[in-house]
Steps between C-alpha positions, in 0.01 A plus 500: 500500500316177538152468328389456877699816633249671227193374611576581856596868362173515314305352818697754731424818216126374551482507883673869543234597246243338712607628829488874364298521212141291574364710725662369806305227474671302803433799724186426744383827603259569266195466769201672544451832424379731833541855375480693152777673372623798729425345796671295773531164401396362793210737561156300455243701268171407578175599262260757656189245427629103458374350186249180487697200399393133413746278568440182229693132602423275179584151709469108293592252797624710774377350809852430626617843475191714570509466853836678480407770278144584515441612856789720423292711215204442739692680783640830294512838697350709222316869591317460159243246403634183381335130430661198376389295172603129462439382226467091520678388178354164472647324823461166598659549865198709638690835451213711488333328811813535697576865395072539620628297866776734554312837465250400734715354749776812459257799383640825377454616119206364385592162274276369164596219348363461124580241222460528154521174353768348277653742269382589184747419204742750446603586903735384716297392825688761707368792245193313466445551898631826518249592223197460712671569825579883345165503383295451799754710626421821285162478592592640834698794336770431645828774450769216550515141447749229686592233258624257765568100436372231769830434636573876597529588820471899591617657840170713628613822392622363147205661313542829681845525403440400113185740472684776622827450280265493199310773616825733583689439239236483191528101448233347280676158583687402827675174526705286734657217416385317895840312662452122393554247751840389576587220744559127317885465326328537140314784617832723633658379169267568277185791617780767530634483166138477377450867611856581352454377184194676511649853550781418240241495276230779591758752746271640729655853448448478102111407579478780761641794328294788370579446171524098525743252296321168593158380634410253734295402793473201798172325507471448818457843637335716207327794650342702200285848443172329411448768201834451317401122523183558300723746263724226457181230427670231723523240601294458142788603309761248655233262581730186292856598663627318741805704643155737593710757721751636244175486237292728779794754467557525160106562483531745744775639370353533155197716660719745620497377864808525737619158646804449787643167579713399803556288780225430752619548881112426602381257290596077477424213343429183702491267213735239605760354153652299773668256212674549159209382367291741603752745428582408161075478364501843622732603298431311214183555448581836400876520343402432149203701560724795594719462182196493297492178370833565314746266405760781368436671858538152664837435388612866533407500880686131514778629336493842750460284817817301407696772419403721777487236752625200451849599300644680788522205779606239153764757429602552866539113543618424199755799423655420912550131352661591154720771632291781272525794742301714257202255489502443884568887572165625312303170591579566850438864496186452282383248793535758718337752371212294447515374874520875597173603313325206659571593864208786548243226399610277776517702704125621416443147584647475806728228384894419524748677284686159422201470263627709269771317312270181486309755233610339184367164604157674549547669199551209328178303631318802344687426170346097563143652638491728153623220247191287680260734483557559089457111506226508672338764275601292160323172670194689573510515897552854504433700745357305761320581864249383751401188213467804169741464267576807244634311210593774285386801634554801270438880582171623545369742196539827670388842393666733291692782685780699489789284668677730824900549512604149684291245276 
């Protein structure tokens, strides 16, 4: 066989191991939990006395999406007591006067808006305005806290539904990763795989297993037992990282808590990435970030993407045009396994299946986004947002503890 008839084999050997043997990773139904085990899944378990919960939105320069997303945290159906905690990260926009405009024009939960100031050296402005969000917070004892960004939007009975799933099945960490937007070209082609490449490489089912083999979380939608948050001493302990949500689990994790991941059915973004631009520093700000700051890990994941997704459409092509069945036969078959595992995440989305084969060419703008964001990182740029730049950020000093099965 052709050296290209090999490459397709290996590609092919690596997408039947995918398909079967990382968790199901393409499979979407991994959604919140309504019942504990020995129950009907679709029963809803409700606690006998609802928890308090503080619900904290750090927001930097969110005055175009707040309008979207706050009244919806204002407006949640909760028996319990619940307030909501923004946390004015330095805005320039009038965030925090807005978010003040829209409680008293919409009412429901009562709304404070505090800001601490720049950070301090050390934090990430995120962590820095979680920090005193969470600690204003505790003052009110509350049992839960909703870790929610500014651009979330939460249908009304979205905390109900996450309180009770922790609450029924012993969670010390619930997390939904909210639907993105999807409506511009670049946003069909690219927010889907986002979320796919994203379960590749934390599977849902691994993170969600009693005895777990991987740990992650979504930022956007963090709800968290307020005592295993003080166990874990964050966000003080992560305070420098800047992917914060998979930091926040591992903490948790490392305190013993229980964490489940999945896809949110309640909960959306209205942040709009309607170009590639947009699309592309969101990704990049983050890539290198993710590989952590590696150059041996940044040529093994280019190397990976091009064998995995980009050698089974060059083999398909070029094996049909050379006459090497062997090459075209697993290149083709490779293709469509790949297509096949990408079809429950469109359709998630809500967008066409003809989507599906185009997913080498996304794949391939991540390879572009990742190379750029390592370039960034060796220029000094970093990891940039809302005008703060994280040059080289580096893992925040963290206490010593034993390290739970999935680390």
């Amino acid at each position: 066989m052709s050296t290209l008839a090999w490459f397709a084999l290996v590609s092919l050997a690596v997408w039947v191991w995918l398909l079967f043997g990382q968790g199901f990773f393409w499979r979407t139904d991994q959604r919140l939990p309504s019942a504990s085990r020995g129950q009907a899944r679709r029963a809803r378990v409700e606690p006998d006395r609802w928890p308090r919960v503080a619900i904290v939105v750090p927001a930097r320069d969110e005055a175009e999406v707040l309008p979207l997303s706050l009244p919806s945290l204002l407006a949640q159906d909760y028996p319990g007591v619940a307030e909501v905690i923004l946390v004015d990260d330095g805005s320039t926009d009038g965030t925090g006067g807005l978010a003040g405009e829209l409680a008293a024009s919409r009412g429901g939960l009562p709304l404070t808006v505090v800001a601490p100031g720049e950070p301090e050296p050390g934090w990430t402005g995120k962590l820095w305005a979680l920090r005193h969000g969470m600690a204003l917070a505790r003052t009110r004892e509350p049992g839960f806290l909703l870790l929610t960004d500014a651009d979330i939007a939460h249908e009304p009975d979205s905390l109900r539904l996450l309180v009770s799933a922790a609450e029924a099945n012993g969670l010390d960490l619930v997390s939904q990763m909210a639907r993105l937007r999807v409506e511009s070209l670049w946003e069909r082609l690219v927010v889907p795989a986002f979320v796919y490449f994203f379960a590749q490489l934390y599977p849902f089912r691994w993170i969600n297993r009693p005895r777990p083999l991987a740990t992650a979380a979504a930022g956007g939608c963090v709800l968290l037992r307020t005592e295993t948050a003080v166990a874990a001493g964050v966000p003080e302990v992560i305070r420098q990282a800047v992917i914060d949500d998979v930091s926040l689990a591992r903490a948790v994790r490392r305190a013993g808590g229980r964490i489940w991941l999945g896809l949110a059915e309640r909960v959306d973004s209205v942040r709009p990435y309607p170009g590639l631009g947009d699309l592309w520093r969101m990704v990049a700000r983050s890539a290198y970030a993710q590989l952590r700051h590696s150059p041996l890990l940044l040529l093994g994941t280019v190397a990976g993407l091009v064998l995995v997704y980009l050698v089974p459409p060059a083999a398909l092509a070029a094996g049909a045009a050379r006459g090497d069945g062997a090459a075209a036969w697993a290149g083709g078959a490779a293709w469509a396994v790949m297509a096949g595992t990408y079809v429950p995440m469109l359709r998630y989305y809500r967008q066409p299946l003809w989507l599906a084969p185009l997913l080498p060419f996304t794949a391939f703008l991540y390879l572009l986004m990742t190379v750029d964001s390592a370039v960034r990182h060796y220029r000094g740029v970093g990891a940039a947002w809302k005008g703060r730049t994280y040059a080289r950020p580096e893992a925040a000093p963290e206490r010593c503890r034993d390290v739970a099965p999935g680390e």
